[in-house]
C-alpha positions in Angstrom: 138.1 168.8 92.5 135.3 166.6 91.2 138.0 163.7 90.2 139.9 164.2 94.1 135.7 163.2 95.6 135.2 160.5 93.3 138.4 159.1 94.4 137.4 159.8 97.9 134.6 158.1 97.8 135.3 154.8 96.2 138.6 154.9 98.3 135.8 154.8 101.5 133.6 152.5 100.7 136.2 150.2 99.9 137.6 150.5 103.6 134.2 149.8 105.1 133.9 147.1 103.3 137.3 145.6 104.6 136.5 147.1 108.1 133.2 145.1 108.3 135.6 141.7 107.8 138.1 142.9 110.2 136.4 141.4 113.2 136.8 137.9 111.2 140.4 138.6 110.4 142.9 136.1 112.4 140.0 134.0 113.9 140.6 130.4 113.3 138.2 127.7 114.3 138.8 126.2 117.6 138.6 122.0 117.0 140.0 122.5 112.8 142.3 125.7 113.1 141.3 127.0 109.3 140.8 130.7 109.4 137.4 131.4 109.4 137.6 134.6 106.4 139.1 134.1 103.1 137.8 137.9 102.5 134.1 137.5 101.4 132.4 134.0 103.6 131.7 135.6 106.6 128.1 138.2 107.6 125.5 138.1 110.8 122.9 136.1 110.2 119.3 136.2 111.8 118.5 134.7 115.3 116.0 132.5 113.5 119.0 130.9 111.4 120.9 129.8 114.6 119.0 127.7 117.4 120.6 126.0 120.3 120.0 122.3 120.4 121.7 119.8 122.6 125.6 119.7 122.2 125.5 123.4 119.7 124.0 125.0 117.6 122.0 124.3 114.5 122.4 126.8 111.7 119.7 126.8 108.7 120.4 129.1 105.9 118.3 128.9 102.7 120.3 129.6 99.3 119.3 133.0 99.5 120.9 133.6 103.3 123.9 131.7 102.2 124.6 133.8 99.3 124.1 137.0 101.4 126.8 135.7 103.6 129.4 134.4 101.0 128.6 135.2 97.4 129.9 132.2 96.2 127.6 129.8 98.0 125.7 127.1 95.5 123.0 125.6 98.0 121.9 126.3 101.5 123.3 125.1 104.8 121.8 122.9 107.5 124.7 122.2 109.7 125.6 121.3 114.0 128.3 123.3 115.4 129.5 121.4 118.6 130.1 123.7 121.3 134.0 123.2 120.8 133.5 125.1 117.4 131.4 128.1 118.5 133.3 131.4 119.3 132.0 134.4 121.3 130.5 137.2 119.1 132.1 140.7 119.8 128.1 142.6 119.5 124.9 141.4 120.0 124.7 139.4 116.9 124.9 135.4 115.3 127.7 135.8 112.8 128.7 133.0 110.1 131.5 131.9 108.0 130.4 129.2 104.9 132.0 127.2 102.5 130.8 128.1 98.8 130.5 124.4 98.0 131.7 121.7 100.6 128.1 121.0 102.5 129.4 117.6 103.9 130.1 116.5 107.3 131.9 117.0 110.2 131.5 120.6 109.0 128.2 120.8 107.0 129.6 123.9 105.3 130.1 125.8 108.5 133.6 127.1 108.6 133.2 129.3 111.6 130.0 130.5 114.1 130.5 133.3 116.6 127.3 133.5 118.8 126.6 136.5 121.0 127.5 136.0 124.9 123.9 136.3 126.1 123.1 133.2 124.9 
């Protein structure tokens, strides 16, 4: 019985963890048409790491924010999304996709950015 709960409970946490990247799952950037999830690059972000400036949005993560969003990340992000590349968020939340590496423009490491519809 112990061994049947174990198994249980790993087999659930693993399926919350692929449910909380289901809402990135077939999204695609709108101007570059890359998905925007390889599995582990995308996470909310704070409404201090996403300001509207003219023509998009500036996202600022530090190191630490970017990890928390993809694992993988090696540096920070301080990126424009032009309006053509942001995507309506499906909750009240900023959410993120990022490059581990690439920080360079058009993209500055951005891959994706879904921003809530109140904004």
């Amino acid at each position: 019985m112990r061994t049947w709960l174990i198994a249980a409970l790993v087999v659930a946490f693993m399926a919350s963890g692929a449910f909380a990247h289901g809402h990135y799952v077939g999204k695609t950037d709108p101007a570059f048409g890359n998905n925007c999830c390889g599995g582990s690059d995308c996470a909310p972000v704070s409404y201090e790491a996403v300001s509207d400036v003219s023509g998009g949005y500036s996202v600022v993560l530090t190191l630490a924010q970017a990890l928390a969003v993809n694992p993988r990340a090696s540096s920070g992000i301080d990126a424009k999304v032009p309006h053509a590349r942001v995507q309506p968020s499906w909750d009240s939340d900023f959410h993120v996709c990022i490059f581990p590496n690439d920080r360079t423009s058009p993209r500055g490491g951005v891959i994706c950015l879904f921003v809530p519809m109140t904004m």
